[in-house]
NUZAKOL-848103 format. One line per field, with one value per residue: residue number from 1; residue in one letter; z, y, x of N, C-alpha, C, CB in turn. Coordinates in steps of 0.1 Angstrom, whole numbers. Last residue first. Glycine has a CB too. Example, Ala and Ser with C-alpha at 12.3 -4.5 7.8 and 13.67 -1.06 7.14 Angstrom:
k [2; 1]
r [S; A]
n.w [71; 78]
n.v [-22; -57]
n.u [128; 132]
ca.w [71; 78]
ca.v [-11; -45]
ca.u [137; 123]
c.w [79; 78]
c.v [0; -33]
c.u [129; 132]
cb.w [57; 90]
cb.v [-6; -45]
cb.u [141; 113]
***
This chain:
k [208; 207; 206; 205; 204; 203; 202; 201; 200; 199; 198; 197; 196; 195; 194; 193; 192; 191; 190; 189; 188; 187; 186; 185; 184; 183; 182; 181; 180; 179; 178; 177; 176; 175; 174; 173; 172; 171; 170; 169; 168; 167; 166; 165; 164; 163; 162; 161; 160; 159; 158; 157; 156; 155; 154; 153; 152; 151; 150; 149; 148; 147; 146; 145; 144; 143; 142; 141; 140; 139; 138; 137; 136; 135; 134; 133; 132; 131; 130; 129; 128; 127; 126; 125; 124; 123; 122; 121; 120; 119; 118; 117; 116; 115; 114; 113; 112; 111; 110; 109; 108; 107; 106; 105; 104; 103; 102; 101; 100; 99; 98; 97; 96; 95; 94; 93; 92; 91; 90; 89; 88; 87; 86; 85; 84; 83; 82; 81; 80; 79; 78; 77; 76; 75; 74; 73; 72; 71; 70; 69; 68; 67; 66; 65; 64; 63; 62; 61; 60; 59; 58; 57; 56; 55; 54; 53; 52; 51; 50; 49; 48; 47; 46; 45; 44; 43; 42; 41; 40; 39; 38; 37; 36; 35; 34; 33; 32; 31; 30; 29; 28; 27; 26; 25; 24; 23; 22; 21; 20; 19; 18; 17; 16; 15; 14; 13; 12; 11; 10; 9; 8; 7; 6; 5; 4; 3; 2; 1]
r [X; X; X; X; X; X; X; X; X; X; X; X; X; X; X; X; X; X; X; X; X; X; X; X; X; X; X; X; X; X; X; X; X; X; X; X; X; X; X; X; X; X; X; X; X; X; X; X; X; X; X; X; X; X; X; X; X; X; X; X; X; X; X; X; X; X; X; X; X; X; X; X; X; X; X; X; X; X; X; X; X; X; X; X; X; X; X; X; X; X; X; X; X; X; X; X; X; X; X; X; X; X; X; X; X; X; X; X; X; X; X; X; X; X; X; X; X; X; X; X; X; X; X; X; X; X; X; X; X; X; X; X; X; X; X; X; X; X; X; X; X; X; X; X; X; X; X; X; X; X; X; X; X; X; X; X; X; X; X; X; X; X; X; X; X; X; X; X; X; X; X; X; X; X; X; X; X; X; X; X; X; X; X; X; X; X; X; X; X; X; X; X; X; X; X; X; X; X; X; X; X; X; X; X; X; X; X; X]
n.w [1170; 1145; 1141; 1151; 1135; 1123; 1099; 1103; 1115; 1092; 1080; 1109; 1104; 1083; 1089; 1107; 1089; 1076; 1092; 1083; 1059; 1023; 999; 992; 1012; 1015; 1024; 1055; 1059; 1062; 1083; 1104; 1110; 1119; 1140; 1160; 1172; 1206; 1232; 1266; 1290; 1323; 1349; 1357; 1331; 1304; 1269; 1246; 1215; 1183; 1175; 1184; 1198; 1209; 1207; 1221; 1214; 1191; 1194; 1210; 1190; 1172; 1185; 1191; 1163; 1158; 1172; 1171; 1144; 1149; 1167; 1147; 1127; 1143; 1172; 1201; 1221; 1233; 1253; 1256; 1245; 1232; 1232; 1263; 1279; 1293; 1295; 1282; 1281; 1267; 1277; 1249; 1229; 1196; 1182; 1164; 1159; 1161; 1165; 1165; 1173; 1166; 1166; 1151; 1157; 1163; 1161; 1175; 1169; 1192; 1208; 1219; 1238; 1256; 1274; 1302; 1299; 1301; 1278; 1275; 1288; 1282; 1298; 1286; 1258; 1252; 1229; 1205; 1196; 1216; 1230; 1222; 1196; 1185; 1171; 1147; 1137; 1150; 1166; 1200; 1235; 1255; 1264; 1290; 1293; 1317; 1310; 1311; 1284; 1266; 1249; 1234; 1227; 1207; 1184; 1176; 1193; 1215; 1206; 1203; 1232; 1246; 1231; 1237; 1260; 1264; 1248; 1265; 1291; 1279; 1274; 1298; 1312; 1292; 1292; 1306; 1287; 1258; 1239; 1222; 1207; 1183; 1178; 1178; 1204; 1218; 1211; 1222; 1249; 1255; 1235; 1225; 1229; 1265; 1285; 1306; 1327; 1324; 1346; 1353; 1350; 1341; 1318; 1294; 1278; 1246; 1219; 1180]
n.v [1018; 992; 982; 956; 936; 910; 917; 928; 911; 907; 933; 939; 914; 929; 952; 943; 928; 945; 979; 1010; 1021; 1016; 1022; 996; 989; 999; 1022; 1011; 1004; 1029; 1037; 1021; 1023; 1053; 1046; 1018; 1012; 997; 995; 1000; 986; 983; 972; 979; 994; 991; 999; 984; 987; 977; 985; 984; 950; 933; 903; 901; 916; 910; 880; 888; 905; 889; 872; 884; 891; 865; 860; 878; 867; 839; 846; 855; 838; 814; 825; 807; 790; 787; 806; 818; 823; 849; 865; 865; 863; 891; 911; 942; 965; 995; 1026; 1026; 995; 992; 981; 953; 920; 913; 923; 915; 918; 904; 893; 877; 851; 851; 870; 864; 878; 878; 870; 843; 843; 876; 904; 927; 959; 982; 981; 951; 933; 902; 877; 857; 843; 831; 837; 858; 867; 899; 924; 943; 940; 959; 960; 975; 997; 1021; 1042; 1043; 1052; 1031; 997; 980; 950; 930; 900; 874; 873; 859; 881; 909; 939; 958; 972; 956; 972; 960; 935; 936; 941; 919; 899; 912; 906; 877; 871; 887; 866; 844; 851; 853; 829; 809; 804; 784; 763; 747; 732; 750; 772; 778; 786; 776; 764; 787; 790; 771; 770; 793; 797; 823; 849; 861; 863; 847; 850; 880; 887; 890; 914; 950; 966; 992; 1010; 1026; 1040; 1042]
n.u [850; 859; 881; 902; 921; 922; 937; 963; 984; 998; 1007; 1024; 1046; 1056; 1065; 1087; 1100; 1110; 1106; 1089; 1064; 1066; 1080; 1096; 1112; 1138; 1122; 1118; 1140; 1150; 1138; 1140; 1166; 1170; 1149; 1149; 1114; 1101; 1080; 1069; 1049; 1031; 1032; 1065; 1078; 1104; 1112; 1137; 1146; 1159; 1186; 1212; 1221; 1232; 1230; 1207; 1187; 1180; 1168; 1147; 1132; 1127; 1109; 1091; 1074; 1073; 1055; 1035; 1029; 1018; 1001; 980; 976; 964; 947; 945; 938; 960; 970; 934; 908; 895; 864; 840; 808; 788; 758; 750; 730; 719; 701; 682; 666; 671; 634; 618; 637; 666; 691; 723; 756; 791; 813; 826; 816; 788; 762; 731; 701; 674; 648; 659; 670; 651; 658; 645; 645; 665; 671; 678; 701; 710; 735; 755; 767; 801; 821; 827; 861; 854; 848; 830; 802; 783; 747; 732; 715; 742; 748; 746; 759; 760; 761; 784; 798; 805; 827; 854; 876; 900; 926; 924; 910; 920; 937; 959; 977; 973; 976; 1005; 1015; 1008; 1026; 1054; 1049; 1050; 1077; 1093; 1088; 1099; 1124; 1135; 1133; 1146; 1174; 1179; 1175; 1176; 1166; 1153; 1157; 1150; 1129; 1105; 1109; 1103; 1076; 1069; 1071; 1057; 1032; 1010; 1000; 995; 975; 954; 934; 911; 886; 855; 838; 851; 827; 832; 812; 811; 790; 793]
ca.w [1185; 1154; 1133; 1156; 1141; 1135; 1100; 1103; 1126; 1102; 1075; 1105; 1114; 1083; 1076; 1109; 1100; 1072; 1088; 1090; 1070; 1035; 1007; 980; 1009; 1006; 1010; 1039; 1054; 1055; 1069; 1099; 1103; 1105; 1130; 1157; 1164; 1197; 1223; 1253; 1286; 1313; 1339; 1363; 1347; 1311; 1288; 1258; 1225; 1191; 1165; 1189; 1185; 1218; 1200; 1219; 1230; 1189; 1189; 1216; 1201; 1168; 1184; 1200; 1176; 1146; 1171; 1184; 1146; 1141; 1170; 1154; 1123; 1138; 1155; 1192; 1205; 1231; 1241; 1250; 1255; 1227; 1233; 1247; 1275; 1280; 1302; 1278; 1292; 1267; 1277; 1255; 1237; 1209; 1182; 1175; 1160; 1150; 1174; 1158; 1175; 1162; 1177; 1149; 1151; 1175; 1151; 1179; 1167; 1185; 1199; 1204; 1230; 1254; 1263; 1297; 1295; 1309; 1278; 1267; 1295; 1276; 1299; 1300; 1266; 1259; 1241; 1215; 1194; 1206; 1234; 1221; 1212; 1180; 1185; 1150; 1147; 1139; 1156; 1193; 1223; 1260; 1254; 1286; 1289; 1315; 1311; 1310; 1296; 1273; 1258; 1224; 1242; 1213; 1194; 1171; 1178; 1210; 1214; 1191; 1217; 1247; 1227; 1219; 1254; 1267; 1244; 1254; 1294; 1281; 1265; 1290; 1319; 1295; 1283; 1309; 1299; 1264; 1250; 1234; 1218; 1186; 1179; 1165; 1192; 1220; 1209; 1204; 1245; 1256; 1243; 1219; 1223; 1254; 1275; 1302; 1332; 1318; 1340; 1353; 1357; 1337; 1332; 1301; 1291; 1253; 1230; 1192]
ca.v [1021; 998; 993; 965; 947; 914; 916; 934; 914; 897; 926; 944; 918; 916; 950; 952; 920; 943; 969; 998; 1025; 1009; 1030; 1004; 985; 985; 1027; 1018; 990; 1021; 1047; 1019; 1011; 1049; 1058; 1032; 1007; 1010; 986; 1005; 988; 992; 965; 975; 998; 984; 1002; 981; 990; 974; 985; 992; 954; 944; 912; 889; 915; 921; 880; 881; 910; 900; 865; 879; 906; 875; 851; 872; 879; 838; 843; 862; 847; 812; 824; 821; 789; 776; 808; 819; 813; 838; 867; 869; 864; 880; 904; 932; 964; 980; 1021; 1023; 1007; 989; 988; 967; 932; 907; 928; 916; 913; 915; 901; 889; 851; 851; 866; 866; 868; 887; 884; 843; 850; 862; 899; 912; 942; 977; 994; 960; 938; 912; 884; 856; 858; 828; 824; 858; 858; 888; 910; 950; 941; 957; 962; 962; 985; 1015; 1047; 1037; 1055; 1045; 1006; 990; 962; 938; 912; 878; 872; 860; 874; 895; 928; 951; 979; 951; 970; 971; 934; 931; 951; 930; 898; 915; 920; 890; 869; 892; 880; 845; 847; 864; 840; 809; 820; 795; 766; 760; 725; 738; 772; 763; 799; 778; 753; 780; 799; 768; 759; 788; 787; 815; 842; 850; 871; 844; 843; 871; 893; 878; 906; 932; 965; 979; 1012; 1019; 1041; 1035]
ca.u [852; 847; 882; 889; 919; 921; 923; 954; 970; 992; 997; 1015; 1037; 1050; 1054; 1071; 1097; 1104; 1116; 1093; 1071; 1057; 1072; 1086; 1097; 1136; 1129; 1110; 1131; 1162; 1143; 1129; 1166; 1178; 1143; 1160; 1126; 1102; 1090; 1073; 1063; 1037; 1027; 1052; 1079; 1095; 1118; 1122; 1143; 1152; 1173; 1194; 1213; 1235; 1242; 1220; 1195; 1180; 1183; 1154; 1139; 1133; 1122; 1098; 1082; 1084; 1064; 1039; 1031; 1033; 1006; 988; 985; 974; 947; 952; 933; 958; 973; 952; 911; 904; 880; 845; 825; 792; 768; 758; 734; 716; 712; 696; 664; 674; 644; 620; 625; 650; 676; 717; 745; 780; 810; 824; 830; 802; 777; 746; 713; 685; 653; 650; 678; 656; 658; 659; 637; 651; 667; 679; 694; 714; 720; 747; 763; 784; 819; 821; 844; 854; 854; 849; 811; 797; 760; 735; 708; 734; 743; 743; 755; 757; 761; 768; 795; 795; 827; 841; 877; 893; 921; 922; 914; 913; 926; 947; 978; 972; 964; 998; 1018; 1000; 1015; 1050; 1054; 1040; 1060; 1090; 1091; 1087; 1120; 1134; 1125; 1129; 1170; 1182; 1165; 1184; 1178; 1146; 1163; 1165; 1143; 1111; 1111; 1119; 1087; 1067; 1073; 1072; 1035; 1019; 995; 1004; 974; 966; 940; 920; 899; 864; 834; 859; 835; 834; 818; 802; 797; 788]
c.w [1192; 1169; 1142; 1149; 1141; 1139; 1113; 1100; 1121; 1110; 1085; 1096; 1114; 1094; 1080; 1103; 1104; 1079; 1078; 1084; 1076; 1046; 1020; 988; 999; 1004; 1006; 1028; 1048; 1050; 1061; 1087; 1098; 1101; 1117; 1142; 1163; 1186; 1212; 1249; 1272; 1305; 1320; 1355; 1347; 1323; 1294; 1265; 1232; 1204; 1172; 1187; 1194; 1207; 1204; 1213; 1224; 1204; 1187; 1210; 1208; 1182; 1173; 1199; 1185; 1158; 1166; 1182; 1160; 1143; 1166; 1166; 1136; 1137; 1157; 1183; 1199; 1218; 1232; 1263; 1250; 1241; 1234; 1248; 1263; 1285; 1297; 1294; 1289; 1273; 1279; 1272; 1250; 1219; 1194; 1170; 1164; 1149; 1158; 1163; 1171; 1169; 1178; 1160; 1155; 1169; 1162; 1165; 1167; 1179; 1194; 1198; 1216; 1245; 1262; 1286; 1292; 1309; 1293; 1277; 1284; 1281; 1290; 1301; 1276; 1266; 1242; 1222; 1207; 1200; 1225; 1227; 1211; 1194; 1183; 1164; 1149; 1144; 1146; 1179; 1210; 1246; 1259; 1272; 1283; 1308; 1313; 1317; 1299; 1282; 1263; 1235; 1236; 1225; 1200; 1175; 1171; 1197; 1210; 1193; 1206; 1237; 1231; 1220; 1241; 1260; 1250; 1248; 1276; 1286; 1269; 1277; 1305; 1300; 1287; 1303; 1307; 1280; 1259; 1246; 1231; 1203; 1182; 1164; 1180; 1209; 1211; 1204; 1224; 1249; 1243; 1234; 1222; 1244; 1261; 1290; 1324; 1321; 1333; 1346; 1361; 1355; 1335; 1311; 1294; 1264; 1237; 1204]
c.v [1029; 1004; 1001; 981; 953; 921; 911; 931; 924; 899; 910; 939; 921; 914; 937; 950; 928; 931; 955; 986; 1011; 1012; 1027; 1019; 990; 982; 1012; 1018; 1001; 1007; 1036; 1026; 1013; 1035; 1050; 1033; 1023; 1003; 998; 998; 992; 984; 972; 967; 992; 990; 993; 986; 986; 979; 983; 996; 970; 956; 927; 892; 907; 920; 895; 883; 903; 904; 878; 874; 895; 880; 861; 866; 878; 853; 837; 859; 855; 822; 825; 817; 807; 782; 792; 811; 810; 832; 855; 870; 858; 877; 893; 924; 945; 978; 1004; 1027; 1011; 996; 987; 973; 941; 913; 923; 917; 918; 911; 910; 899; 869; 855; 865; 862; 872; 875; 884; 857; 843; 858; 881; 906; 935; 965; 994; 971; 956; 921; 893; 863; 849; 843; 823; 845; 859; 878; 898; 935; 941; 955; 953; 968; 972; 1007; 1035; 1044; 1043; 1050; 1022; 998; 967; 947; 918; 892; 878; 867; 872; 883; 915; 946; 972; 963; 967; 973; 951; 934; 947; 940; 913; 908; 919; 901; 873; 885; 889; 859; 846; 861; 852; 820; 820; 806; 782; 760; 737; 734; 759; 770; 790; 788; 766; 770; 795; 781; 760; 782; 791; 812; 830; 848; 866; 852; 844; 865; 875; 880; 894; 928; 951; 977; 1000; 1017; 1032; 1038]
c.u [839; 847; 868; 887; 905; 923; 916; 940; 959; 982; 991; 1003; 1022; 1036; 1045; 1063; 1083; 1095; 1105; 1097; 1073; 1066; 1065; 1077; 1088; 1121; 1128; 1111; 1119; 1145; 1145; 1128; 1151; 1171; 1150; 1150; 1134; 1116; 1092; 1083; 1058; 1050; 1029; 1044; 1062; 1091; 1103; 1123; 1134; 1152; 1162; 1190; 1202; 1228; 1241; 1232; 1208; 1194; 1187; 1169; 1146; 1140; 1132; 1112; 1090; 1084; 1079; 1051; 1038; 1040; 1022; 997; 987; 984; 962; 954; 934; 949; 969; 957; 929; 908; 883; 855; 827; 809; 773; 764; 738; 731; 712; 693; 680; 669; 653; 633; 627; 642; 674; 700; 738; 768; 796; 820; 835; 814; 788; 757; 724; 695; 659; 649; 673; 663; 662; 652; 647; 649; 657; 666; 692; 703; 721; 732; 752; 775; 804; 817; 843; 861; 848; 854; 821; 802; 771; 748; 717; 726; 740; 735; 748; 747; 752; 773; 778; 794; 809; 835; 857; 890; 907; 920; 907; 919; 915; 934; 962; 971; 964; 983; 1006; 1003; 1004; 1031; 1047; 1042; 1052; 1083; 1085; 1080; 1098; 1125; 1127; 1123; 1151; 1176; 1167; 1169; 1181; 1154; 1157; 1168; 1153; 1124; 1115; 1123; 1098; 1076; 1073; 1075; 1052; 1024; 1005; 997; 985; 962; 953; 929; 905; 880; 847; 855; 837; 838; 819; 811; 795; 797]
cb.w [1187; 1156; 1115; 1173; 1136; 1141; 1089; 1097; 1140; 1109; 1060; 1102; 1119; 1087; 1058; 1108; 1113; 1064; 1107; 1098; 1079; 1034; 999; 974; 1019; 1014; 1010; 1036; 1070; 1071; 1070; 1107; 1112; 1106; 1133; 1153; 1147; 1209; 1216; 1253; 1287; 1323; 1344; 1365; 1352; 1314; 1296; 1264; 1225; 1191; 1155; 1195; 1177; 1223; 1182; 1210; 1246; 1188; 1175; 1217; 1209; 1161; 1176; 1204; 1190; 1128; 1159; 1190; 1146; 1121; 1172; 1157; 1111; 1130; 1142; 1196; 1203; 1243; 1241; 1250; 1253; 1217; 1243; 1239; 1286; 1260; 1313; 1267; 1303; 1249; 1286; 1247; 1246; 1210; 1179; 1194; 1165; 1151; 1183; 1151; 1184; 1146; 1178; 1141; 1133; 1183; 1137; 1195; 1157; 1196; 1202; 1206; 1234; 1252; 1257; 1312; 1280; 1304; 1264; 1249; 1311; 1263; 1312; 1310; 1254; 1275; 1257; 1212; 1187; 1198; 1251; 1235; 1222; 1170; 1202; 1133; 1140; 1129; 1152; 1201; 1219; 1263; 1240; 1302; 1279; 1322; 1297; 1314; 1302; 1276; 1266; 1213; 1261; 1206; 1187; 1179; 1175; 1214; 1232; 1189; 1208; 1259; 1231; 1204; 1252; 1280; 1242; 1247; 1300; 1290; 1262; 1286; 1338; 1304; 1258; 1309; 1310; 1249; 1242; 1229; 1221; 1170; 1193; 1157; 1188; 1234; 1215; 1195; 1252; 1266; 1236; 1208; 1212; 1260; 1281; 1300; 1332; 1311; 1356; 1346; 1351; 1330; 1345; 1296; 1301; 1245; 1236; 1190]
cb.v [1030; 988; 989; 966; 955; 911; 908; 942; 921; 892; 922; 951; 927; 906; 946; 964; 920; 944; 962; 996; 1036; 991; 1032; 990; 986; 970; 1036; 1029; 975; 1012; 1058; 1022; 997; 1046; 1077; 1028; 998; 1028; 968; 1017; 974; 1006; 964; 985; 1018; 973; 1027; 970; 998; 965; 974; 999; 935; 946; 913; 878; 904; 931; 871; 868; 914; 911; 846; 870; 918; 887; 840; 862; 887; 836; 840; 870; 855; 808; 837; 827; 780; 767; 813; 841; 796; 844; 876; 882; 856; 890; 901; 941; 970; 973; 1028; 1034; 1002; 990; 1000; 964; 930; 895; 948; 908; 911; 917; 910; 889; 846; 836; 881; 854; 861; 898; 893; 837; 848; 854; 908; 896; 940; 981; 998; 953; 937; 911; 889; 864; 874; 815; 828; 865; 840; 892; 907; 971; 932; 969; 956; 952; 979; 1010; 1057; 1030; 1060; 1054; 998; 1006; 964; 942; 916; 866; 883; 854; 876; 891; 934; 943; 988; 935; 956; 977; 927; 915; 947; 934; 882; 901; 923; 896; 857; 895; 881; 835; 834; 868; 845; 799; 818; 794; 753; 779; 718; 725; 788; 765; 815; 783; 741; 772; 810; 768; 750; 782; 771; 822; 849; 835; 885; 828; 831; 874; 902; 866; 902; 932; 972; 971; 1020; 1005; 1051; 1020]
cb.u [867; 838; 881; 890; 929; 923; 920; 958; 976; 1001; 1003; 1020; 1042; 1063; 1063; 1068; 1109; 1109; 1124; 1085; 1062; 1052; 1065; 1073; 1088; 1143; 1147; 1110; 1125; 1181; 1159; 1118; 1169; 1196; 1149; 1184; 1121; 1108; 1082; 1077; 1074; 1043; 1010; 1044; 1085; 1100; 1118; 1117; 1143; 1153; 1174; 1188; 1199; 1253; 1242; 1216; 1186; 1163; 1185; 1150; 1134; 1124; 1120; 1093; 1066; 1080; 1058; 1029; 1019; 1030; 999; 980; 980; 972; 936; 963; 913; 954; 990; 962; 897; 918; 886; 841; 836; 791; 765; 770; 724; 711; 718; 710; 648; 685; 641; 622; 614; 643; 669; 723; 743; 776; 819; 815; 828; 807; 782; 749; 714; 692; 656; 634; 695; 647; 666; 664; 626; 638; 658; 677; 702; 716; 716; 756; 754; 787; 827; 812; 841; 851; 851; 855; 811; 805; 754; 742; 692; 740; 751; 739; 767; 773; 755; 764; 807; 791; 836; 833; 892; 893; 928; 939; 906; 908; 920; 946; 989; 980; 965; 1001; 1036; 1001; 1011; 1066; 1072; 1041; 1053; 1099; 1112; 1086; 1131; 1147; 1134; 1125; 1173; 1194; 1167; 1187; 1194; 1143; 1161; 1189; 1142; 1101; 1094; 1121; 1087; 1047; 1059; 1076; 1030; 1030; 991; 1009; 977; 970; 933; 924; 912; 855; 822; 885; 827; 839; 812; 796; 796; 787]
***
């Protein structure tokens, strides 16, 4: 499937997780001073995880057009899905006695016929953050943040960030991700990564 999004209403907040629950679980409540960095690397690690995931886990409300289409069901790229607005199949605005929506999923589903393309999605979709960010990826969010907070705190470079603008790269030293291989039976990266990793992998978008 192809398809082209264009962002009607951009995402107010990409965090999965609260200051406020990242400073509780790192003892840092009484501390106020560490807030700009600390809020600084739950973005980080949540647009890492959003990559990771190959989605866009924030809200937000959107028009995408499908170009292509190889099966009868449509896989939207902003899920769960909130409220679709219009779905403008091939031409014919559709009611939404044609089709059923799997919000959880994203899927939609034509009860009759066939699509006709180019079908023409207006919807919002995606997690209203950080307030109802699934649990696991927000514990994920959690581990990358507070790896990197205490990574700074001793001058650790096991951890890297360069930053410019909206851009940044997080990266681990090669020796430590050698080293949590070999303790992992084979599984690339520390073990914090592993972790991570099984956390977001069933939120990941395998459909592109």
């Amino acid at each position: 499937m192809q398809s082209v999004v264009e962002i009607v209403e951009e995402a107010k907040e990409i965090s999965l997780l609260t200051l406020h629950d990242a400073k509780v679980a790192l003892n840092l409540v009484s501390v106020t001073t560490a807030d700009t960095q600390v809020e600084m690397m739950i973005r980080w690690a949540s647009d890492e995880i959003a990559t990771m995931c190959n989605r866009t886990l924030a809200q937000e409300t959107v028009i995408e057009t499908i170009l292509e289409l190889d099966s009868p069901r449509l896989c939207l790229s902003h899920y769960p899905v909130k409220q679709i607005t219009e779905i403008n199949d091939g031409g014919t605005i559709l009611s939404a006695t044609d089709y059923i929506v799997d919000a959880k999923s994203g899927i939609i589903t034509r009860l009759s016929g066939v699509w006709g393309l180019p079908v023409v999605i207006k919807y919002t979709g995606g997690y209203d953050l950080p307030k109802q960010a699934p649990p696991a990826l927000a514990a994920a969010a959690l581990i990358m943040s507070r790896e990197a907070y205490y990574a700074s705190l001793r001058g650790d470079a096991t951890v890297r960030m360069i930053s410019h603008k909206h851009s940044r790269v997080m990266f681990f030293d090669p020796n430590v991700l050698a080293k949590g291989a070999s303790a992992g039976g084979g599984t690339a990266g520390s073990a914090a990564r592993r972790t991570i990793n099984n956390l977001v992998l069933s939120y990941t978008r395998f459909e592109v």
